[in-house]
C-alpha positions in Angstrom: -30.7 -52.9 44.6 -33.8 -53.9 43.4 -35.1 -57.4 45.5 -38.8 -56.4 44.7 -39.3 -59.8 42.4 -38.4 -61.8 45.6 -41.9 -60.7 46.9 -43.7 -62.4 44.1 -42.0 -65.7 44.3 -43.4 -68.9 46.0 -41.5 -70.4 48.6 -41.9 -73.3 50.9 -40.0 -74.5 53.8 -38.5 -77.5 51.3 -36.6 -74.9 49.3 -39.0 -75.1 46.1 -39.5 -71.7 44.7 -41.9 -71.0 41.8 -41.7 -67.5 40.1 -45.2 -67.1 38.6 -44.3 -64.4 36.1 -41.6 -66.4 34.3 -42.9 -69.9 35.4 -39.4 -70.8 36.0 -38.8 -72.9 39.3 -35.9 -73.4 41.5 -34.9 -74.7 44.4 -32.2 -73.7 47.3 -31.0 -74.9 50.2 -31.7 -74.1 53.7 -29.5 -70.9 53.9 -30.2 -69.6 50.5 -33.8 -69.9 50.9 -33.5 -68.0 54.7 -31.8 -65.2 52.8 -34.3 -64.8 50.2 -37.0 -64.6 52.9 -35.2 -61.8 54.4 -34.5 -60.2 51.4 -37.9 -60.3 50.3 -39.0 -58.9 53.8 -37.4 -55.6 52.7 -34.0 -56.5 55.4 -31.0 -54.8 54.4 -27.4 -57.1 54.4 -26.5 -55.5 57.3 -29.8 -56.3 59.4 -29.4 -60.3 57.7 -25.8 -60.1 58.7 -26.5 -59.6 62.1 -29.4 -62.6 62.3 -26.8 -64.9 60.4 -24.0 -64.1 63.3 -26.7 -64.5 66.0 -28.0 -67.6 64.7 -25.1 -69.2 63.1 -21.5 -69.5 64.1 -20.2 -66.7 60.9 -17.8 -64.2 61.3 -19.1 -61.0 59.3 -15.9 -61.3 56.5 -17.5 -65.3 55.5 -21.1 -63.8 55.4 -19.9 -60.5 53.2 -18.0 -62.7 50.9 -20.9 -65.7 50.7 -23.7 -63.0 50.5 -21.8 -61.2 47.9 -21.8 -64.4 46.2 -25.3 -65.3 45.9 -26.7 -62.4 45.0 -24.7 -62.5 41.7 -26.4 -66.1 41.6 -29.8 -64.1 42.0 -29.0 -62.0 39.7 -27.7 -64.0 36.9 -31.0 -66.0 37.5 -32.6 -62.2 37.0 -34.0 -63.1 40.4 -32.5 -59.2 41.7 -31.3 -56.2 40.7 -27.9 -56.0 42.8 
């Protein structure tokens, strides 16, 4: 798993994100944009799992199966290597 691109991107708290290298830009919502801050602070799932049940009402099955989800987003956009 490879989130090392993450690092480079600009994000701000209105879910734009501009990825210099490519000049592509995006934008995400609330949660998607919280997880690629996380991700790009070098937290595993597990550690973001845990934040997500503490600071959202998630069971761990609905974050595995939404995270699981996204980051085939991510990586379809070639945002991660997952």
């Amino acid at each position: 798993m490879d989130y090392s691109k993450l690092t480079n991107l600009a994000m701000n708290d209105n879910g734009f994100i501009f990825d210099p290298a490519s000049g592509y830009s995006y934008t995400s919502n609330e949660t998607g944009l919280y997880i690629m801050k996380l991700l790009a602070q070098g937290k595993d799932k597990d550690a973001i799992c845990q934040e997500f049940m503490e600071e959202y009402e998630v069971d761990e099955d609905n974050f595995n199966s939404d995270f699981e989800h996204y980051m085939l987003m991510l990586e379809a956009l070639a945002l991660v290597e997952y």
